[in-house]
N, C-alpha and C positions, 0 to 999 in steps of 0.2 A: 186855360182851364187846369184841373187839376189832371196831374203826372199818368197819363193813360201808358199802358206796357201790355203788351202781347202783339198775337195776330190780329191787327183790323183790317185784313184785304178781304175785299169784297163785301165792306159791309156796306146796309145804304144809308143815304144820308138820315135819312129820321132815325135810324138808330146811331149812327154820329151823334145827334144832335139830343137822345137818350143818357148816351155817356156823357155828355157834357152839363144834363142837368143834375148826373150822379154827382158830378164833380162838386158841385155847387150846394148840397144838402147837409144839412147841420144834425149832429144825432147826439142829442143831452148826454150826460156823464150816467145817470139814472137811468138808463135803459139800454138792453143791446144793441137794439133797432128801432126806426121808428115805420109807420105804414107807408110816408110817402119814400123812405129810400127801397124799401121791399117793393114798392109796386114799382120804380125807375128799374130796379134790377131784374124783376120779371120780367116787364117790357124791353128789356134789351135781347133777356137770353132769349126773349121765346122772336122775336123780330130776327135773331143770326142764327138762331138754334144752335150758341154755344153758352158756356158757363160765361158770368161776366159776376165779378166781385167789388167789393172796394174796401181797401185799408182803415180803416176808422182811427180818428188821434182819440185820445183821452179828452184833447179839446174840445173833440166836437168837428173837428175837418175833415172833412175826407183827402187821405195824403196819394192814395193811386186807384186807379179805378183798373182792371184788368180783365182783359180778353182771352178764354185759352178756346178751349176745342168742346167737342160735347160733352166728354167726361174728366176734365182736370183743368186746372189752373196753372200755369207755371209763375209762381211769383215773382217777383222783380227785387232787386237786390238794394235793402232797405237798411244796410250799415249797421251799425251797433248800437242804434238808440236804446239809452236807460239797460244795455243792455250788459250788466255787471252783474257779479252776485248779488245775491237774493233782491234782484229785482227784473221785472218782468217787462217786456217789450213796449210798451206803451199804446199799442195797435191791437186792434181786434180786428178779424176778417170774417164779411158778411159777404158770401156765394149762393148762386143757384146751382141746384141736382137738376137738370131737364127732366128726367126720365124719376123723381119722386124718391130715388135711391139716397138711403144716411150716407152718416158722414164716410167717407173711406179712408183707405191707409195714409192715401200721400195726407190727406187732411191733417187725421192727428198726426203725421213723421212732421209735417212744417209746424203744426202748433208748440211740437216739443222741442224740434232743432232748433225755431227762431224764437221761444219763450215769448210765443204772444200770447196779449191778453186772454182771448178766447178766438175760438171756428165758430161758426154757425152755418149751419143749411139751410138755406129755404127749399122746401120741395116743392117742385112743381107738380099740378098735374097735367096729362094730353094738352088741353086745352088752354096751358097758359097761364093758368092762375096758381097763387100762394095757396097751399093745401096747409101743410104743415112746416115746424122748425124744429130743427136738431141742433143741440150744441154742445162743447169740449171745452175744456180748461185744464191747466195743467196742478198737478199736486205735490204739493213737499215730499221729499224725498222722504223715508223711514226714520227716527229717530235713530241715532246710533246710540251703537249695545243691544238694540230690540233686533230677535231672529227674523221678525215678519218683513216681508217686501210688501210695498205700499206702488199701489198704478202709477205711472206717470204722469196718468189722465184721469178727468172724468165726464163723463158724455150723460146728458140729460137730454129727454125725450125720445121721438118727437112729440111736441107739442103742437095741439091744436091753433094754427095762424090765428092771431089775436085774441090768442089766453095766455099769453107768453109774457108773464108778471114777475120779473126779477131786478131786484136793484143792482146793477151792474157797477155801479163805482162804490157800493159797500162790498160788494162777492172779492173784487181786483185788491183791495187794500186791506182784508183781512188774507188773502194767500200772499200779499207780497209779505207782513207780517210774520205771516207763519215762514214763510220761504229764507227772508232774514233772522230769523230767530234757528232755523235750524241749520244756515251757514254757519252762524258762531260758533254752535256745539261742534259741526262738523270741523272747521278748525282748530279747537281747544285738540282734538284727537288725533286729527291726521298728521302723515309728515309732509312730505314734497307734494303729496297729490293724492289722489283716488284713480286705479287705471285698471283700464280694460285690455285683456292679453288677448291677442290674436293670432292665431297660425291656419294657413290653409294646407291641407293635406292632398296631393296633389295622387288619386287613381290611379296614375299612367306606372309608378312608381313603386317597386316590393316595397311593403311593408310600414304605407307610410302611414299608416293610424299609431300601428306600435310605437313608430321612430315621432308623431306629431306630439303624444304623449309624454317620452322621453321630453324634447324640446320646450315644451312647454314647462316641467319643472324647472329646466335650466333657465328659460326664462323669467319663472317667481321667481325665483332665487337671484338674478339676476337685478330685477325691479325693487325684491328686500334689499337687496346691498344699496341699492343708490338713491332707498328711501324713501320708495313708493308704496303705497297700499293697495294690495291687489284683491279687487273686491268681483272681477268675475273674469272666467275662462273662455273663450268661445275658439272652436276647431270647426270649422268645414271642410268639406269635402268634394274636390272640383276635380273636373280633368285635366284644367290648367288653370294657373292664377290668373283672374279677372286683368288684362292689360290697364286698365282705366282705372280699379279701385280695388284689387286683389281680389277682395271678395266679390259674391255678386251683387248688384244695387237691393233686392230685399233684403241680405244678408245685415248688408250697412245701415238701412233702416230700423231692422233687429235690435241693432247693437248701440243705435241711436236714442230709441226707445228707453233700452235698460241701463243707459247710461244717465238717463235722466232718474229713473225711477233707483239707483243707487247712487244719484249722486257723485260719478264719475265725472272727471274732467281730461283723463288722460287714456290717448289710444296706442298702445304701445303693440306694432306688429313685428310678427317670429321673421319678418324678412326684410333684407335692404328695398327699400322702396325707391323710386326715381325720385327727381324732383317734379314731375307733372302728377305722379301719382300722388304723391305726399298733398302736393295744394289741391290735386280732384277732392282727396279722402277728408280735409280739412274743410276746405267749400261743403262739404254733403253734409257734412257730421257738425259743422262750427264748434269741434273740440280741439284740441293742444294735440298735434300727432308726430308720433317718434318712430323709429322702426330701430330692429335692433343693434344695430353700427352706433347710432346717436345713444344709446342708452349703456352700449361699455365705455364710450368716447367720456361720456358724464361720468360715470366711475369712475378711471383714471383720474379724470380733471380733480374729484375728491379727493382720492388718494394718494395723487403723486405728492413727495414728501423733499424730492433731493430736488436740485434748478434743472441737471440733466432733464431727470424724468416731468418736471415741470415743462420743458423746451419740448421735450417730443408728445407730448400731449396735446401742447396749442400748437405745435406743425400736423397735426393729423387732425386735430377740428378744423383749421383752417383750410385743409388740402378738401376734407371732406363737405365742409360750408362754399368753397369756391361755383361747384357749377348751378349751386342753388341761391347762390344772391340776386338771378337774374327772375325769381321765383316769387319775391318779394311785392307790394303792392303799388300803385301807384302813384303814392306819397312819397318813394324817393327819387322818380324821375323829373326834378326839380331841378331847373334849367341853374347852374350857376355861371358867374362872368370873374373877372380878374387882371389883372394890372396886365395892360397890352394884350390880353384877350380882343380877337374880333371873331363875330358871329355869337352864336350863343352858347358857348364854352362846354364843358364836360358834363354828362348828367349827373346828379350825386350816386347812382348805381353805378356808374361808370369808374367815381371816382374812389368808392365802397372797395370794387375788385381789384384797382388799379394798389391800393394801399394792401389789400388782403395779397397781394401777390409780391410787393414789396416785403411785407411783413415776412410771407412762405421765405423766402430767397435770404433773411434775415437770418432767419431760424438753423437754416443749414448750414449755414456757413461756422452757426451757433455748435451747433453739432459736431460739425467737424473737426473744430479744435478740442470739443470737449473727448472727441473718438481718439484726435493724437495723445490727448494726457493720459485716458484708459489704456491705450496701448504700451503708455509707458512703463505703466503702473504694471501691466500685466509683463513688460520681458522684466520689469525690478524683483514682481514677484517669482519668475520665470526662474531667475539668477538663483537665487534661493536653494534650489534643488529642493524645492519639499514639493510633495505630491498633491496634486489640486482634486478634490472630489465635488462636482456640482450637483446639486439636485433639481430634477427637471418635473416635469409632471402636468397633466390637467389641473385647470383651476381648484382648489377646495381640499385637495387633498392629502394636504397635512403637511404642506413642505417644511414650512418655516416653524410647526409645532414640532418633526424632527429634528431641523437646529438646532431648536433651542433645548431638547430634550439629548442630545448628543453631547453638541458642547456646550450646557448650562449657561447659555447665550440668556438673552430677556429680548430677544428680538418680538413687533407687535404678532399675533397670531389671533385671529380669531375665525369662526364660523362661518365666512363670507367670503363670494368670490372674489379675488385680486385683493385680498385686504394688504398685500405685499406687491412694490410696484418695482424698488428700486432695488439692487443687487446688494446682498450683505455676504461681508466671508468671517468666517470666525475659524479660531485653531483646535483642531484633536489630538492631543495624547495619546501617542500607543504607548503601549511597555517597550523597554531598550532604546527610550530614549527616538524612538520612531516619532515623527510628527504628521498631520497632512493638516492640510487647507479646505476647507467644506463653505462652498458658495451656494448660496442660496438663488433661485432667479424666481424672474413674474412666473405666474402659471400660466398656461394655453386653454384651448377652448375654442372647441369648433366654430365653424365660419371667422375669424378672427379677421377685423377688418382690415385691409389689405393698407390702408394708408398710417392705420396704425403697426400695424408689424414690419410697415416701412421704417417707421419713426422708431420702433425700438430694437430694430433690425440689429442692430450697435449692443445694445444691451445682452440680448440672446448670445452676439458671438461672442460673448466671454466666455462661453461653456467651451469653446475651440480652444483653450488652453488643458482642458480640463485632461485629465490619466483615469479617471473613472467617474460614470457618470451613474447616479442614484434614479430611476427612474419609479414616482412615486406615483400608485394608484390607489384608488380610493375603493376599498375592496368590500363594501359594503352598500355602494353604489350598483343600481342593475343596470345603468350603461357603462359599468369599468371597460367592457369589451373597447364600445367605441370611444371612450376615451383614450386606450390604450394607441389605438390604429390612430387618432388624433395628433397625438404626440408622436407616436412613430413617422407620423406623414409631414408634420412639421420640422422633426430632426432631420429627413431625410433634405428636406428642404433647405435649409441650413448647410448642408453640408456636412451635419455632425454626427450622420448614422454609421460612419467607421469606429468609433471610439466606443471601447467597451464600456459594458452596464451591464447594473445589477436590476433586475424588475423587485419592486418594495410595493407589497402588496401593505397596507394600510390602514388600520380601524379595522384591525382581526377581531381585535373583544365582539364585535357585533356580530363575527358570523356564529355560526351553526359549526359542530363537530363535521358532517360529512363536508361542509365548505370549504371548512380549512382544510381535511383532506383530499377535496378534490384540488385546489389549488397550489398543494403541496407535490402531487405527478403532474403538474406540469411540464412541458419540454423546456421551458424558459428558467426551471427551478429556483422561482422569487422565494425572497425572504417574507416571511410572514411577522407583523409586529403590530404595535400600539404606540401610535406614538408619546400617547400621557403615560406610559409606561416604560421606565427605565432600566427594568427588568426586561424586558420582552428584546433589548438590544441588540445582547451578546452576542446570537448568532448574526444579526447583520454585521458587524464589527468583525467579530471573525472572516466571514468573507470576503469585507474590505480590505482585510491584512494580507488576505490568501493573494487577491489580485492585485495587491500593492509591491506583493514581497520581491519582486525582480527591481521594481524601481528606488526599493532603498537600495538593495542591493547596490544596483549602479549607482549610487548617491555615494556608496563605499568607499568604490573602488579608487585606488589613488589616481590622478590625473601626472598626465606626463611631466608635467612642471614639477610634480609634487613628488615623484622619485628619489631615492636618494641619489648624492653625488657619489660618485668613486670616487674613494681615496685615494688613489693613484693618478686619478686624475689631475691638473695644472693649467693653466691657462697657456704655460708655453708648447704645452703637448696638443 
C-alpha cells in the first residue's frame, strides 16, 4: 500500500484496512478532494480518534497516508520534490480536526516550510461526520521596491462540506507563475541572498537588551560586507538559549513564517551554533543556516588578497567544517572498495575527513615556513634601526584610511568590516631626517573565532616588533567603550599589552563640541582627528615624535665599532 507513517499502535484492524483504501484513492488534478477520500479519512479518524491525513500528488496518487494524535500530524520526511525556486511542493495535505477546530499553527508553519500545494481541514463534528472544510495556500512574496508586506498565506473558509467548488490545478499554476515571476525580479536585485538576523538576549545577564542591540548592528554590518541583504531583525528574550534550537520552537516558527512572506532564504544567528543545532534549526526552518563564526570565515575567504592570508583562511574553514562533516546527509555514506581492499572499505564521510585533515596538517606546515620568511623579514627590518609604529584597532575604524592619509599610501580603505586582511607597512617622514615604519594590521572584533585568530595568530605578532602602537577607535560609534576593552582584551592576549600606545580616537568631524571635550579629559589622553583629514594630523604626529624621540636618539648614538681609533694606537701596542 501506500507509504503509511506515524503512530498506528493500537489501532484495529478495520481501521488498518481504512488506511489502506486511503492508499488506493485517486483525487483529479481539478479538485482538492474528492467525497470518497473525505469519508475514508473520516472513518479512520473518528474509528482511532486521532487525525489521519494523506499527501495527495499532483497526479492524483496518494504518496503517504498518516497517523498522529488527537490534535496534530507529524509529517514524514518527503525530500525535496519540485522543491526549487519559484516552485511549489507538488503535494497537498487533506487532514481531519476531530474536535471541528481550523486550521492551526503547526498547519500553516508545514504549509510554508514545505511549500505545499495547499492544507485542508476537514472538520468533524461529535458524531463523526464531515461538517465543514478549511484551507491554506501559500502566496508570493511582496514585490520588491513595494513597502507593503504581503501574508505568506491564505486561508479560505470554512466551507460548507460539499460546496467546496474550486479548480485546484488552475489556483496551483497560476501561484507557481506568480512565485516564478517574482523569483526573477528578486534575483535582478539581490546579492548573495536575503537573510534573517537572529540574536537571543539571554535575562540572566546585565544588560543584555542594550548589549543584543549593539550586536546586532555589528552583525548588519557584518551580513553588508559579505553581501547579504538584511531584510528583517529578530531579538528574543530567554533565560537561557534554546539547547536544541537557540530560540524557542514558536519563536522558529515565527521566523519561518516571515521568512517566507519576505522572501528570505538565509538564517544568520548572533551566535556560534553546534553542529546538531545548526542541522535541528535547518530541519525546522528548510532555510540555508549560518551562525556568526561561518559568516566572518566567508568574509576573509572574500577578502584575503595575499597566499599567506589565503593559507589561513582555508586552515580556519577547515579546522572549523571538521566536526560538522559528520553532520551531513545520508548520501555520503556510500560504501567505496579499492585495489586490495577487503570488506567494505572506507565511507565517503570517512574519507571527506580523512582528506579535510590531511589538507589542515598541509596547511601548517604552509604556515610555518611562510612565519620563518616574516620573521626574517621582520629582524632585516629590525637591522634598520628605524622605529616601527603599528596601528591596531576594532574592525571599521579607520585604520588603513589613516595609512593612507599619513603616508599618502593608496592602500584599499573602504566603509566595511575587514576590508583589510593582509599587513601593509609604508614609510613616514619626520623633519631632521627622522623616519619610521607605520604597519597597518586586520582589525578585531568581538567573539573572534578562535580557529581563525589561531590562523592569523602569525599575522597579529607582527605588532611584537612594533616601538609604538596607534590604537584606533571609532569615536562616533556608541559601543567605542566596548570596542575599546575588545582590543585591549585581545592585546593583552597576545602578549602585546607591554608596549606603549597612543588611544586615536577617530571620525571626530561627527562628534558634538561637548564630545570631543569630554574625550579630550580623559586619563588615556587620545589624540582626537579625522581621518579624511590631513589637517586634523599634526597633533597625532607630534606625539608620535614626542614618544619616538629616545629611540632615534639611540639610533644616534655611535656603536662601539664606530668609535674613533687613537692615533696612537698600533697594532704592535
Amino acid at each position: 500500500m501506500t507509504n503509511l507513517s506515524g503512530n498506528t499502535t493500537g489501532l484495529s484492524p478495520h481501521a488498518l484496512r481504512v488506511l489502506e483504501r486511503i492508499g488506493r484513492r485517486k483525487v483529479p488534478l481539478d479538485v482538492i478532494t474528492t467525497p470518497e477520500l473525505v469519508r475514508a479519512l473520516v472513518d479512520a479518524a473518528h474509528e482511532s480518534g486521532r487525525q489521519v491525513g494523506a499527501l495527495v500528488h499532483r497526479s492524483g496518487e496518494v504518496d503517504h497516508v498518516i497517523v498522529g494524535d488527537a490534535t496534530k500530524l507529524m509529517l514524514p520526511d518527503i525530500g525535496r520534490l519540485r522543491a526549487r525556486e519559484g516552485r511549489l511542493r507538488g503535494l497537498r495535505l487533506i487532514h481531519t480536526h476531530l474536535f471541528g477546530e481550523e486550521l492551526s499553527r503547526d498547519d500553516i508553519v508545514d504549509l510554508v516550510r514545505l511549500r505545499l500545494d495547499l492544507v485542508a481541514a476537514v472538520m468533524m463534528t461529535k458524531e463523526g461526520e464531515p461538517r465543514s472544510i478549511q484551507y491554506a495556500h501559500c502566496l508570493p512574496p511582496s514585490p520588491e521596491g513595494e513597502a507593503r508586506e504581503v501574508s505568506a498565506y491564505r486561508t479560505v473558509g470554512p466551507v460548507m462540506y460539499g460546496k467546496l467548488d474550486v479548480d485546484f490545478g488552475a489556483l496551483v499554476r497560476s501561484l507557481e507563475e506568480e512565485f516564478a515571476r517574482q523569483s526573477r525580479l528578486h534575483r535582478q536585485h539581490q546579492g548573495q541572498g536575503r537573510a534573517i538576523l537572529v540574536h537571543v538576549a539571554e535575562k540572566s545577564r546585565s544588560g543584555a537588551m542594550e548589549n543584543a542591540e549593539s550586536r546586532m548592528s555589528e552583525l548588519a554590518e557584518l551580513s553588508r560586507t559579505a553581501g547579504l541583504q538584511v531584510v528583517l531583525k529578530v531579538i528574543q528574550a530567554r533565560d537561557r538559549l534554546d539547547p536544541r534550537r537557540v530560540v524557542g520552537k514558536g519563536k522558529l516558527d515565527e521566523i519561518v513564517l516571515r521568512a517566507a512572506e519576505l522572501d528570505a532564504d538565509l538564517l544568520v544567528f548572533d551566535h556560534n551554533l553546534s553542529p546538531t543545532q545548526a542541522s535541528t534549526i535547518s530541519q525546522h526552518c528548510d532555510l540555508k543556516v549560518i551562525d556568526r563564526t561561518q559568516l566572518i570565515l566567508d568574509i576573509f575567504a572574500q577578502r584575503a588578497e595575499s597566499s599567506d592570508g589565503k593559507l589561513q583562511v582555508e586552515l580556519a574553514q577547515l579546522k572549523y567544517a571538521l566536526p560538522r562533516l559528520g553532520q551531513k546527509d545520508d548520501s555520503l555514506s556510500r560504501l567505496t572498495g579499492g585495489i586490495g581492499g577487503r570488506g567494505p572499505g572506507e565511507t565517503k564521510l570517512e574519507i571527506g575527513r580523512r582528506r579535510a585533515r590531511e589538507r589542515v596538517n598541509h596547511l601548517e606546515d604552509q604556515l610555518k615556513k611562510l612565519a620563518k620568511e616574516r620573521l626574517v623579514r621582520r629582524k632585516r627590518r629590525a637591522r634598520t634601526e628605524v622605529p616601527i609604529v603599528s596601528i591596531v584597532g576594532y574592525t571599521n575604524a579607520g585604520k588603513s584610511t589613516l595609512l593612507n592619509t599619513l603616508t599618502g599610501a593608496d592602500t584599499l580603505s573602504e566603509d566595511k568590516l575587514f576590508a583589510t586582511l593582509d599587513t601593509r607597512s609604508r614609510r613616514l617622514r619626520f623633519p631632521e631626517e627622522r623616519e619610521v615604519i607605520i604597519t597597518d594590521t586586520v582589525g578585531f572584533i568581538r567573539d573572534l573565532p578562535p580557529d581563525l585568530f589561531a590562523a592569523f595568530r602569525a599575522t597579529f605578532e607582527e605588532v611584537a616588533d612594533a616601538d609604538l602602537i596607534l590604537h584606533v577607535v571609532d569615536a562616533s560609534d556608541p559601543a567605542s567603550g566596548d570596542h575599546i576593552a575588545t582590543t585591549e582584551h585581545l592585546l593583552e592576549e597576545l602578549g602585546l599589552d607591554a608596549i606603549d600606545r597612543i588611544i586615536v580616537f577617530n571620525k571626530s568631524d561627527r562628534l558634538s563640541d561637548d564630545e570631543r571635550h569630554r574625550i579630550h579629559w580623559l586619563p588615556s589622553k587620545p589624540a582626537l582627528v579625522s581621518a579624511l583629514s590631513a589637517a586634523s594630523m599634526q597633533p597625532l604626529l607630534d606625539r608620535i615624535a614626542e614618544r619616538l624621540e629616545s629611540r632615534w636618539e639611540a639610533a644616534k648614538a655611535p656603536r662601539p665599532w664606530e668609535t674613533a681609533v687613537d692615533p696612537e694606537w698600533n697594532e704592535s701596542s
